[in-house]
Kinemage of the C-alpha trace (Angstrom):
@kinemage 1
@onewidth
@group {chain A} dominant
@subgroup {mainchain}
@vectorlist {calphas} color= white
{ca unk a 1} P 101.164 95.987 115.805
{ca unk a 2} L 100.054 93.962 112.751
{ca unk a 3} L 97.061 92.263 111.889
{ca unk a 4} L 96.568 88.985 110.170
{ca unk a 5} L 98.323 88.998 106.784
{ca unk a 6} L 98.596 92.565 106.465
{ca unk a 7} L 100.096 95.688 108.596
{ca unk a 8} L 97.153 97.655 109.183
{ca unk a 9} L 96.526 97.980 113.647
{ca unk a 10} L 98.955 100.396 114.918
{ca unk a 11} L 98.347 102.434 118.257
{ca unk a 12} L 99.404 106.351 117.888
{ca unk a 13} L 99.583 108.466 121.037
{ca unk a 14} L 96.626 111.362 120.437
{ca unk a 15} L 99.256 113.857 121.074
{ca unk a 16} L 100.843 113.146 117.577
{ca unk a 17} L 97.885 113.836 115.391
{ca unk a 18} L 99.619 117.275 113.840
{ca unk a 19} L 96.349 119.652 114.378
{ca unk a 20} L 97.553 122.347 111.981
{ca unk a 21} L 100.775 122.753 109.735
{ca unk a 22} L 104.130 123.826 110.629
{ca unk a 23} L 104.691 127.490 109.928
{ca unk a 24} L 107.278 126.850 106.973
{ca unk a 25} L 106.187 123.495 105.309
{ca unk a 26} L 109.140 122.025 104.022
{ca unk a 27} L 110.391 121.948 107.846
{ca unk a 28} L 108.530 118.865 108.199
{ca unk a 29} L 110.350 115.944 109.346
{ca unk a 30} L 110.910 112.934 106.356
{ca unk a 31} L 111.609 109.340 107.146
{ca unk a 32} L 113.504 107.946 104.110
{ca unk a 33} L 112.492 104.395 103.514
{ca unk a 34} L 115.047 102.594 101.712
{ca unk a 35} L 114.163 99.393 100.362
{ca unk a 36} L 117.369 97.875 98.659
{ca unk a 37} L 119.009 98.715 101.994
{ca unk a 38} L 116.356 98.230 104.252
{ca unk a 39} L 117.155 100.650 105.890
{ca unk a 40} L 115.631 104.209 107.737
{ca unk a 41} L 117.069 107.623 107.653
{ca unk a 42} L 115.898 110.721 109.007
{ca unk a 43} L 115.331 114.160 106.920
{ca unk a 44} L 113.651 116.935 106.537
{ca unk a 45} L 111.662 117.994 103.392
{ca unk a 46} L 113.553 120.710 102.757
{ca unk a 47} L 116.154 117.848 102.018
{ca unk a 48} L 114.313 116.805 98.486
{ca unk a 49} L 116.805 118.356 96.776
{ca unk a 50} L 120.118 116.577 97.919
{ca unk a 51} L 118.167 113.404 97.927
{ca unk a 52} L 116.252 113.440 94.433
{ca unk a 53} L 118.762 112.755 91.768
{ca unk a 54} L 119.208 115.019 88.199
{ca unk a 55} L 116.779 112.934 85.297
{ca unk a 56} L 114.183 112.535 88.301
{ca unk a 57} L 110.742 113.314 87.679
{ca unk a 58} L 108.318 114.432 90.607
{ca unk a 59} L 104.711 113.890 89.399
{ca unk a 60} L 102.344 116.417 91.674
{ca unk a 61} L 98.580 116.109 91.796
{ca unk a 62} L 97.363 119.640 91.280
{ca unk a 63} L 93.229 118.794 92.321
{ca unk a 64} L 92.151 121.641 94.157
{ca unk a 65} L 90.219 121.266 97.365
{ca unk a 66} L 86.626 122.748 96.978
{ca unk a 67} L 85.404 124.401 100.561
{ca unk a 68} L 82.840 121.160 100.223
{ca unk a 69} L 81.456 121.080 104.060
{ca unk a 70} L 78.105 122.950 104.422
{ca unk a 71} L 76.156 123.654 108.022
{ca unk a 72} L 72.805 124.768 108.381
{ca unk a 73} L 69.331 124.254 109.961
{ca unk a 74} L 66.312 122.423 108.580
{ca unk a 75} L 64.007 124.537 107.360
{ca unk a 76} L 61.094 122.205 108.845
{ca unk a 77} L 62.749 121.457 112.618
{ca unk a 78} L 65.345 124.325 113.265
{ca unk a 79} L 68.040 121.859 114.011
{ca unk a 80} L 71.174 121.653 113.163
{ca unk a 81} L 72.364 119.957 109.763
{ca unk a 82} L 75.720 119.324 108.201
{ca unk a 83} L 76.766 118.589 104.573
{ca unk a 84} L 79.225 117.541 102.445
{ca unk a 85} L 78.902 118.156 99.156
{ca unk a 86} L 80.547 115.561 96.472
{ca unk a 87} L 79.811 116.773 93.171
{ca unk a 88} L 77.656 118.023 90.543
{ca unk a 89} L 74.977 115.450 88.278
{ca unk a 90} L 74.834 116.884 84.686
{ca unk a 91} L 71.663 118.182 85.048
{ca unk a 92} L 73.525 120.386 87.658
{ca unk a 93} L 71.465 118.786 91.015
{ca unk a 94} L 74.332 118.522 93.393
{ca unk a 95} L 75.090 114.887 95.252
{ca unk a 96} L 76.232 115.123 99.048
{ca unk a 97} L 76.341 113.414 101.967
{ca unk a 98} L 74.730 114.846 104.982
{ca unk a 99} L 74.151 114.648 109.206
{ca unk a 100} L 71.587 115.721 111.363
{ca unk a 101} L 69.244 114.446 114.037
{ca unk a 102} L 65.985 112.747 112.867
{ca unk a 103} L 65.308 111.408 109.558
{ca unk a 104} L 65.454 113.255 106.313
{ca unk a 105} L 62.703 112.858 103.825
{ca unk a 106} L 62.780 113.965 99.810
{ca unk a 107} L 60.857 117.386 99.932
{ca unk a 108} L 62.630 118.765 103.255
{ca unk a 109} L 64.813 122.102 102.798
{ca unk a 110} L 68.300 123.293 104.493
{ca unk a 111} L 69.160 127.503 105.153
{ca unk a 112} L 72.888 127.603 104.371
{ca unk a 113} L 74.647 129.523 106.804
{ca unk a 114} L 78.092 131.385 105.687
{ca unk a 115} L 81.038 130.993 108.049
{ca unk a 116} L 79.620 134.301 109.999
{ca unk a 117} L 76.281 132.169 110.329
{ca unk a 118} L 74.017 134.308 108.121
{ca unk a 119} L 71.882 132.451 106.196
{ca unk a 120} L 73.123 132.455 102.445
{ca unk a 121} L 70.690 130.170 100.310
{ca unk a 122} L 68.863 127.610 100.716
{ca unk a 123} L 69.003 123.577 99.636
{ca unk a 124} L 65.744 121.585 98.741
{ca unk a 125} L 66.484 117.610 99.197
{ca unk a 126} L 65.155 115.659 96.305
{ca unk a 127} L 66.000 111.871 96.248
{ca unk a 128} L 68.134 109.776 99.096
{ca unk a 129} L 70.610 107.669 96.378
{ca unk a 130} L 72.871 105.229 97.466
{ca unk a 131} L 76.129 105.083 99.803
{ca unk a 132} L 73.769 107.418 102.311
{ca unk a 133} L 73.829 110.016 99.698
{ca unk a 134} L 71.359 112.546 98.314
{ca unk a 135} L 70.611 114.450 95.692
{ca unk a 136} L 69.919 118.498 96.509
{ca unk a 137} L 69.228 121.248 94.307
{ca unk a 138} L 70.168 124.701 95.583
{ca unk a 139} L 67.571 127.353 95.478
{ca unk a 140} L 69.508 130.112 93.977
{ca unk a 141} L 70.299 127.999 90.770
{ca unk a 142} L 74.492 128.528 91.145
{ca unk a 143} L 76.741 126.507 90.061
{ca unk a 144} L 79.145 124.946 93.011
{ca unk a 145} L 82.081 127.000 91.892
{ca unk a 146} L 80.027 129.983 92.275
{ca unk a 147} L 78.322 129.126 95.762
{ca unk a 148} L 80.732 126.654 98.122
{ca unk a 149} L 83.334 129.953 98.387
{ca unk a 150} L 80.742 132.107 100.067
{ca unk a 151} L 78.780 129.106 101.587
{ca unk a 152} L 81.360 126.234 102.293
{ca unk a 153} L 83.852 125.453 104.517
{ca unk a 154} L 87.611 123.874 104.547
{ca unk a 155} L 86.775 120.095 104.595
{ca unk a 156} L 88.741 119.198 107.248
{ca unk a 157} L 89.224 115.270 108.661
{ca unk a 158} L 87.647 114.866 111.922
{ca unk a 159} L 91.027 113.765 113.703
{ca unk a 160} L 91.832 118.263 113.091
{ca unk a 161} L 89.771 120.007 115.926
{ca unk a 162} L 86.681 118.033 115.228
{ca unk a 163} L 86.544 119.112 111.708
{ca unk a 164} L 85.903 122.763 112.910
{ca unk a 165} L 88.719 124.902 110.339
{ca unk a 166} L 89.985 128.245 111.125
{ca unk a 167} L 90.839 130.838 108.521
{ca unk a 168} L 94.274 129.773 108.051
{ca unk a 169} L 92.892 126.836 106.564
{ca unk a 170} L 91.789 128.445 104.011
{ca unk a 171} L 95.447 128.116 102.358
{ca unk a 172} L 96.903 125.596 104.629
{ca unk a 173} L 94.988 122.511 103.268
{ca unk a 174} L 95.608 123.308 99.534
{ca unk a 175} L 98.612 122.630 97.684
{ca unk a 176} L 100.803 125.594 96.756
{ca unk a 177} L 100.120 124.080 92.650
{ca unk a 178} L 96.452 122.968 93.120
{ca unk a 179} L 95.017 124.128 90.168
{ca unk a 180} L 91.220 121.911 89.320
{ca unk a 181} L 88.644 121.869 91.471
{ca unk a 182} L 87.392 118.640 92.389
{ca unk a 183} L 88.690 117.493 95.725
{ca unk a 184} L 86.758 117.120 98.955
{ca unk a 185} L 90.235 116.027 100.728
{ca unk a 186} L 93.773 117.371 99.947
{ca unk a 187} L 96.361 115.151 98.726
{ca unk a 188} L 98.193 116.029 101.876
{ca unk a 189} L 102.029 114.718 100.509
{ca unk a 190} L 101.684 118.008 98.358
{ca unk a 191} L 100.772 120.356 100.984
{ca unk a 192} L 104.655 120.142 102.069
{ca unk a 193} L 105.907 122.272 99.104
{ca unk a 194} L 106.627 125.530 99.234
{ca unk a 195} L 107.632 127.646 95.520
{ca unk a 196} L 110.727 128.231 96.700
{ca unk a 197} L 111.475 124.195 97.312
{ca unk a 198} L 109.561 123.585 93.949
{ca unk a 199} L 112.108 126.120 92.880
{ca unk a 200} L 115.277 124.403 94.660
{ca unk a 201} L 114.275 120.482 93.396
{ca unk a 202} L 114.494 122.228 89.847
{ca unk a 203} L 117.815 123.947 90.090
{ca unk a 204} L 118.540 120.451 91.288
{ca unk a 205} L 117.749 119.027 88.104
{ca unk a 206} L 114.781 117.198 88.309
{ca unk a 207} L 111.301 117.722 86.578
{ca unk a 208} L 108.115 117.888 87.013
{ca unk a 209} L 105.201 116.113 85.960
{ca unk a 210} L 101.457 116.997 86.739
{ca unk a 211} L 98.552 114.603 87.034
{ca unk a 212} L 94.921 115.190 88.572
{ca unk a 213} L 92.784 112.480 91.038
{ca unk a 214} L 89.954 114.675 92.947
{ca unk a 215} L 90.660 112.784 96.525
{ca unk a 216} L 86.940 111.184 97.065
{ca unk a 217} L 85.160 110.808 100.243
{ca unk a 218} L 86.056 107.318 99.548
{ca unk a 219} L 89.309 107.493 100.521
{ca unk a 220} L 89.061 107.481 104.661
{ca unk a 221} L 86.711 104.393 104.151
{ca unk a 222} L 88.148 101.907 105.987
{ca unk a 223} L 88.566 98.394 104.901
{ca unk a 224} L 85.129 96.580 105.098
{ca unk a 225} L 84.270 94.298 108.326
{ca unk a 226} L 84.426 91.164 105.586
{ca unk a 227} L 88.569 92.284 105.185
{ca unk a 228} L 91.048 92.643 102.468
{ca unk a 229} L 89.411 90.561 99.779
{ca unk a 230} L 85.841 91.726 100.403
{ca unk a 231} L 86.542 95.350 100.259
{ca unk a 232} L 85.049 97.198 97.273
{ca unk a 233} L 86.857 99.334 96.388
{ca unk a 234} L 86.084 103.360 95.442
{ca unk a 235} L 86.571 105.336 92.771
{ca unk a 236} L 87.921 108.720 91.801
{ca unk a 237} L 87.731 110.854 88.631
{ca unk a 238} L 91.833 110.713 87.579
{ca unk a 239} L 93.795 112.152 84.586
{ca unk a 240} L 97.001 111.847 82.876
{ca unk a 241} L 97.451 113.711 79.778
{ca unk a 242} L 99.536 113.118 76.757
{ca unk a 243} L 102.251 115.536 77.200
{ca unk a 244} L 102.725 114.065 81.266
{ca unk a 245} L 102.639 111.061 79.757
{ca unk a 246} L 104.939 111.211 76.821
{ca unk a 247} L 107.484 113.496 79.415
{ca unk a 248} L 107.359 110.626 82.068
{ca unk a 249} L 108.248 107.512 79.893
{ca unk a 250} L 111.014 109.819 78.055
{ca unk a 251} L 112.336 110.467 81.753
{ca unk a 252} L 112.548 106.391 82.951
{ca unk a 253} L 113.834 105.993 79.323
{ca unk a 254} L 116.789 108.245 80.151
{ca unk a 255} L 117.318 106.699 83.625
{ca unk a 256} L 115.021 108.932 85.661
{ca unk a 257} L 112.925 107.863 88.014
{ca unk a 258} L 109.234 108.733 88.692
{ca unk a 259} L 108.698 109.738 92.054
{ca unk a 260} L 105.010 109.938 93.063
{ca unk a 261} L 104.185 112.338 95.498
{ca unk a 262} L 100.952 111.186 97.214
{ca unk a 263} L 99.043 107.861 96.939
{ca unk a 264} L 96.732 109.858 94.733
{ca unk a 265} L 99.320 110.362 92.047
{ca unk a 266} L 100.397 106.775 92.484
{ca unk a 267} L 97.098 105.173 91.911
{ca unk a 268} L 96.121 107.446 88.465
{ca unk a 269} L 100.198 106.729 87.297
{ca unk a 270} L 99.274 102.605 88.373
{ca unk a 271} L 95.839 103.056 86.425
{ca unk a 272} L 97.503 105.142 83.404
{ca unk a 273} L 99.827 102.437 83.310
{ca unk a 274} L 97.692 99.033 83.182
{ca unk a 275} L 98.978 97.838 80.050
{ca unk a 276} L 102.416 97.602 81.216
{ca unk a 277} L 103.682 101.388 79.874
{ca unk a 278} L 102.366 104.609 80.776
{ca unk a 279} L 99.858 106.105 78.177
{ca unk a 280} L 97.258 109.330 78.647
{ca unk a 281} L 94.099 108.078 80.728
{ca unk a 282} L 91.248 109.965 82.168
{ca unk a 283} L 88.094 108.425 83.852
{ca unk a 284} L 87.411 106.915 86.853
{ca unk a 285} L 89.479 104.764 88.244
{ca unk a 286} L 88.549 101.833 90.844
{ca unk a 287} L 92.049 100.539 91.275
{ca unk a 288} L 92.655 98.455 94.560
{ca unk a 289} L 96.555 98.405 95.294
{ca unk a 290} L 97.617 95.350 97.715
{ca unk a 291} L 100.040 93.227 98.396
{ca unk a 292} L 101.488 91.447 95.913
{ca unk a 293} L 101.176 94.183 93.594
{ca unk a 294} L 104.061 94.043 90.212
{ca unk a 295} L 104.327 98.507 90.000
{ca unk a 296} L 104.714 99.191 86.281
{ca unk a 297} L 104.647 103.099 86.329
{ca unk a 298} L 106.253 104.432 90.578
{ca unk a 299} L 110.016 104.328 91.263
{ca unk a 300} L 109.574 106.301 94.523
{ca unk a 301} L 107.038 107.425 96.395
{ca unk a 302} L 106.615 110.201 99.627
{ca unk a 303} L 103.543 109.803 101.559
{ca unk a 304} L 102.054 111.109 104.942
{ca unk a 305} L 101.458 108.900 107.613
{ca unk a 306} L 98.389 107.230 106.943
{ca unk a 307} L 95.409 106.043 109.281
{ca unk a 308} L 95.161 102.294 110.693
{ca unk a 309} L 92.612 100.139 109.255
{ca unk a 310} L 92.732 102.008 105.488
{ca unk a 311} L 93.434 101.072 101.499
{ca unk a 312} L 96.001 104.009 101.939
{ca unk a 313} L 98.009 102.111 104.278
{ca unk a 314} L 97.774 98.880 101.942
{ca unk a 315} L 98.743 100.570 99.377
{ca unk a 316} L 102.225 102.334 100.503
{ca unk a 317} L 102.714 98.426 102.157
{ca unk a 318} L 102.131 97.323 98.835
{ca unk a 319} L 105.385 99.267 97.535
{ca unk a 320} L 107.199 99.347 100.565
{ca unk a 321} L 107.080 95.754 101.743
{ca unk a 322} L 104.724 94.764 105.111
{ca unk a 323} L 108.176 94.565 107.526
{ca unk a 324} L 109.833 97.437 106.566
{ca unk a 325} L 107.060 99.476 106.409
{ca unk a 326} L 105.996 98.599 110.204
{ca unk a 327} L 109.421 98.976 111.117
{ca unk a 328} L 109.227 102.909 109.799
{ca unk a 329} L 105.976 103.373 111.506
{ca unk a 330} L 107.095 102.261 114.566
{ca unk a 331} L 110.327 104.444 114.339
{ca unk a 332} L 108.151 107.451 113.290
{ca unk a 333} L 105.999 107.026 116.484
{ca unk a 334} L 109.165 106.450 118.621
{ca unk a 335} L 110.865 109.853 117.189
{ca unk a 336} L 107.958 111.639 117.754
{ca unk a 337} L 106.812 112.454 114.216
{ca unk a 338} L 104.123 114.512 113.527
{ca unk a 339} L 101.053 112.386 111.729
{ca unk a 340} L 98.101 112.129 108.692
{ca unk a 341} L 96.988 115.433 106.855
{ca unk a 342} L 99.146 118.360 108.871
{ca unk a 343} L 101.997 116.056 109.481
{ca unk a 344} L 105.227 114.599 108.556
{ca unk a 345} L 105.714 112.583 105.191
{ca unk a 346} L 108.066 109.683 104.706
{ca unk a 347} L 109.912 108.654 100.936
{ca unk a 348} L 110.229 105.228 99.822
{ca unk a 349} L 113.019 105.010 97.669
């Protein structure tokens, strides 16, 4: 099940790939991971408030997903293109990454269909950049928070009916507190919480923290042919303010601990943290976590169940520990847990 130094090979039956959310999402299923006992027990979400303690402090990442993938046809062949669009340059061309048959050439031109397939604007391709990306200016001179609503579609991972959404989408792959656009994936730990949970973990004492990482295409890269130590690593715009900052420390000060919800929120609370106490940070960050890694900023962390072969699954190995962690995999898959972005979570305690 493992492979070489690291746990990273594990074989998943297809039929527990979760292809859309439970109808209530804090009725997912959560492993807790216990590493002073070293030991597994078996929750629900809905548990988080029996099993956070008062003084805790749950640090969300409230990135909101944009509706990033684009389809269309070529303007020049009448075939079929798709696109993902990454972000905005500051002269306002747009940088994406993008599929079709043939070869694309600086100059060509995309009609945008709408989900109903009606052509909504059009997209001129100006320069191929790195990474297989391009650079594309759309005709109609809108910004992307203006056009991917009427244009775009839910960026869903292929593993979720092909990548194809359906309208419920639309709210089920977006946190109930995403609040910045930025994201072309969701930080799916969050999309477990419902208001009225957010509502029960406070009555239960604990606190809340926000931070914001816009989840990169980089993050279903998986690890390079060369392995761990020739990876390079991506990076992601992250941000931890001053008043997140100053209300975490104050927390661990008291006793609290800082549970991370996501591996998102653990890598900008790791990067915030680099000189050995947490401090405001915003920029991107590049930050490999591996084992051995000394944590300076995470007491806990809940996570989905992340794909094989991936810096996600290094990471929550890093903080878990390599055995205990393919001990809880292997228990997931044997009780039938539900797995990656519509699935079950776990919480390493």
């Amino acid at each position: 099940m493992a492979h070489g130094a690291y746990f990273l090979e594990y074989d998943l039956p297809k039929e527990l790939i979760a292809q859309q959310p439970l109808s209530n999402r804090a009725d997912a299923r959560l492993l807790v991971v216990d590493r002073q006992r070293q030991s597994l027990a078996h929750h629900h979400v809905r548990d988080l408030p029996d099993l956070l303690r008062a003084g805790d402090r749950l640090v969300l990442n409230n990135t909101r997903v944009m509706p990033a993938q684009l389809v269309g046809k070529r303007v020049g062949t009448g075939g079929r293109w798709q696109g993902l669009y990454l972000g905005t340059e500051p002269d306002g061309h747009w940088r994406l990454v993008c599929k079709t048959r043939g070869r694309l050439s600086a100059g060509d031109s995309v009609d945008l269909e709408d989900r109903d397939g009606r052509v909504a604007d059009k997209l001129w391709l100006l320069e191929r950049l790195d990474g297989g990306q391009w650079l594309a200016h759309l005709n109609s001179d809108r910004s992307a928070e203006d056009a991917l609503p009427q244009i775009g579609r839910v960026p869903l991972p292929p593993y979720i009916r092909g990548g194809q959404m359906v309208d419920a989408d639309t709210q089920a792959y977006q946190t109930v507190f995403a609040r910045k656009p930025g994201a072309v994936a969701a930080p799916t730990a969050g999309l477990h919480f419902t208001k009225p949970l957010l509502q029960s973990i406070e009555h239960a004492g604990v606190g809340f923290a926000a931070v914001t990482l816009h989840v990169g295409l980089g993050t279903f890269r998986p690890i390079s042919p060369g392995g761990v130590e020739q990876h390079q690593m991506h990076a992601e715009w992250c941000e931890l303010d001053e008043a997140a900052a100053q209300s975490l420390g104050a927390a661990r000060d008291a006793g609290g601990r800082i549970v991370a919800v996501g591996t998102t929120c653990v890598r900008t609370l790791e990067t915030a943290a680099a000189g050995g106490r947490l401090q405001a940070w915003r920029g991107q960050t590049d930050l490999f976590i591996k084992p051995p890694y000394a944590f300076a900023a995470v007491d806990a962390m809940m996570t989905n169940f992340h794909f094989p072969g991936t810096t996600l699954l290094l990471l929550v190995q890093a903080f878990a520990g390599r055995d205990l962690l393919e001990e809880a995999y292997r228990e997931a898959i044997r009780e039938e847990y539900r797995f990656y972005s519509y699935g079950d979570a776990m919480l390493i305690v």
